[in-house]
N, C-alpha and C positions, 0 to 999 in steps of 0.2 A: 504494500500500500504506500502510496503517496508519503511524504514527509507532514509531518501536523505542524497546522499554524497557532496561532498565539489563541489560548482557550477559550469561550465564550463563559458569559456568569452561568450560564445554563451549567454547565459540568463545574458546578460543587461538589466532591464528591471527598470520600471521607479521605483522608491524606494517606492513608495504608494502601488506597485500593489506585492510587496517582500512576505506579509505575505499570495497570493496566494499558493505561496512552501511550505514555513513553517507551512499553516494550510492543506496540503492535506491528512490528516491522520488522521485530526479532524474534517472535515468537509465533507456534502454530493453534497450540493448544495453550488454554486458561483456565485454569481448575479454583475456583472463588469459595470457597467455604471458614465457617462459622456457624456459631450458634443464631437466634433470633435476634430481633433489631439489630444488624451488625449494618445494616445499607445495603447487601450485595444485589437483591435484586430491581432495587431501586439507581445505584450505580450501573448497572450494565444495561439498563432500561435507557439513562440518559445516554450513555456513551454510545450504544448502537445507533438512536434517535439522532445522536449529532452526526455521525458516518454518514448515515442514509441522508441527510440533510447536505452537506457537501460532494458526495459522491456517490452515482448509481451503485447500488450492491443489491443483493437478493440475497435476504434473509431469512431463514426458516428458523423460529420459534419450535421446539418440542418438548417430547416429555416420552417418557415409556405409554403411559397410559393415560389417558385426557378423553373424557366421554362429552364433554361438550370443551365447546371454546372458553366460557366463565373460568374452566380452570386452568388456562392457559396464563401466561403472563400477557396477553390481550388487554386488560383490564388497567394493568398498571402503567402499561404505552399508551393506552387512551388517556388514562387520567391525567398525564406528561404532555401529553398533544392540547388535550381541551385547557389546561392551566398556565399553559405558558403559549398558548397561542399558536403551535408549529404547522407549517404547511400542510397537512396530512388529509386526506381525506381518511376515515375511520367507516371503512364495511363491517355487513356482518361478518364474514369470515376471513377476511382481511384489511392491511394498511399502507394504501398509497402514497407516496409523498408526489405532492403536487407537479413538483420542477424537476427534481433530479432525477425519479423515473422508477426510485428504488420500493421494493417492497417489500412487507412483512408478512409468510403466513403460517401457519401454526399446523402440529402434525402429533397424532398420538402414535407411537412406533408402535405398540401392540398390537396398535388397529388397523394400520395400514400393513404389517408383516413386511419383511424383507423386502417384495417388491416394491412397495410403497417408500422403503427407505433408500433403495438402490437409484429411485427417483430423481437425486438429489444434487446427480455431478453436478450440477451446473451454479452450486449455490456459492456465494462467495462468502458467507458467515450461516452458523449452524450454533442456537444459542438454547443448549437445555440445562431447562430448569429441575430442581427437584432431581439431578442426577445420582443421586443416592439413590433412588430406586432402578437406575439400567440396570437391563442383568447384560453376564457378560455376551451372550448373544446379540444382544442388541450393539453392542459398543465394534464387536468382529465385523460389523457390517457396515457402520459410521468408518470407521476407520480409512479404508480401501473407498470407500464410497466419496467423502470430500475431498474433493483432488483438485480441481481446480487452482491454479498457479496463485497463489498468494491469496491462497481460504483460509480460514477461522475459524476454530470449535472451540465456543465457551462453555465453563460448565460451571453453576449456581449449584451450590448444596448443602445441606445441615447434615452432616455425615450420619446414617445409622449403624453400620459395622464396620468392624474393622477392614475386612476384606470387601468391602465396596466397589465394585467392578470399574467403576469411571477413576475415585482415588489409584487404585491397584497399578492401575493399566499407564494414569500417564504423570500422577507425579514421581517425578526425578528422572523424567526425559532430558534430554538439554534444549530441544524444543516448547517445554512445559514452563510459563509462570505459574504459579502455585502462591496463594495468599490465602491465610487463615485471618478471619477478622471478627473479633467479637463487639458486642454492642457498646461495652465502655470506648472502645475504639473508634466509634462513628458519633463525631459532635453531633451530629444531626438526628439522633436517637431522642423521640417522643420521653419525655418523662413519664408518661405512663407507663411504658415499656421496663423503662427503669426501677420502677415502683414494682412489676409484677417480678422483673428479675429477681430484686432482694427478699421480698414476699416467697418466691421459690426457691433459696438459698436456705431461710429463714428455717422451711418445712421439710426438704429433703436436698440434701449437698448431691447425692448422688444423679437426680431429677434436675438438677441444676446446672450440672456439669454438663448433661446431656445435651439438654434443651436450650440453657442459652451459653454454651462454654461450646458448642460442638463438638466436645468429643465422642468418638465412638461408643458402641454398646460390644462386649464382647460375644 
């Protein structure tokens, strides 16, 4: 990708999760995990949002399993679109940006099966969420699949085990950023959020650690 210019206020993002930008030109894969309120899906929401805004790309949104679009990260690109005003037309099953050409659309890999995944050369960013739940099947097929010359695969997740297919496979690539961020880490963290964290701390350390520490479950 291109060299980035000077940032817009739009990409406020929490300072842990910065060398996302600055490594998109060194890097293939993005492995973004934490516990709750850390920012990451609200971070990788602006940052794709500003791509597609300076330059055409075609991005596919997924997930292992997604029975409708509500549970897509759909919802929270809308909300970025309508609140700050961005070029975008907002479909039901997708999102076009007016000028640049680029698009958003969202895919449950369980649902669409392999062929539905093998779909996908052509995509220049590949952004799933909730990647703690791939199995490794799913992941054997992404892999080979986004090829395209200077493609993308992000991956958002609140880690559930330790052997977690997407973790396993590509952190300590030397192609792989890898960022763990938890909520004290993100200025931008609701105080309520804060409030339930220590409220959960308070009740059970173990539930804590889990839930907003992201660490694994054995």
């Amino acid at each position: 990708m291109a060299e980035i210019a000077e940032l817009p206020e739009f990409l406020k993002l929490p300072p842990k999760l910065m060398p996302i930008i600055s490594g998109l030109n060194k890097y293939k894969y993005f492995v973004i995990e934490g516990g709750r309120g850390s920012g990451k899906t609200q971070a990788l929401a602006r940052i794709l949002l500003w791509l597609s805004d300076v330059r055409n790309v075609r991005v596919v949104c997924g997930r292992e399993t997604q029975a409708n679009i509500e549970e897509s990260v759909y919802t929270a690109l809308k909300d970025l679109i309508f609140k700050h005003t961005l070029a975008y037309d907002v479909l039901k099953s997708r999102i076009d940006h007016k000028c640049s050409g680029s698009q958003f659309t969202f895919k449950g890999f369980r649902e669409q099966g392999a062929t539905g995944i093998k779909g996908l050369e052509g995509v220049d960013i590949l952004w799933v969420d909730e990647a703690q739940a791939l199995t490794n099947e799913t992941t054997n097929v992404i892999i080979p699949t986004i090829r395209k010359e200077n493609s993308k695969i992000f991956f958002t997740m609140n880690r559930h085990l330790r052997d977690d297919a997407a973790f396993i496979k590509f952190v300590g690539r030397a192609d792989c950023l890898h960022i763990h961020i938890d909520y004290f880490e993100n200025p931008y963290c609701p105080l309520t959020l804060k409030i339930e964290a220590e409220e959960c701390k308070r009740r059970s350390i173990a539930e804590y650690n889990h839930i907003w520490l992201g660490q694994p479950l054995d």
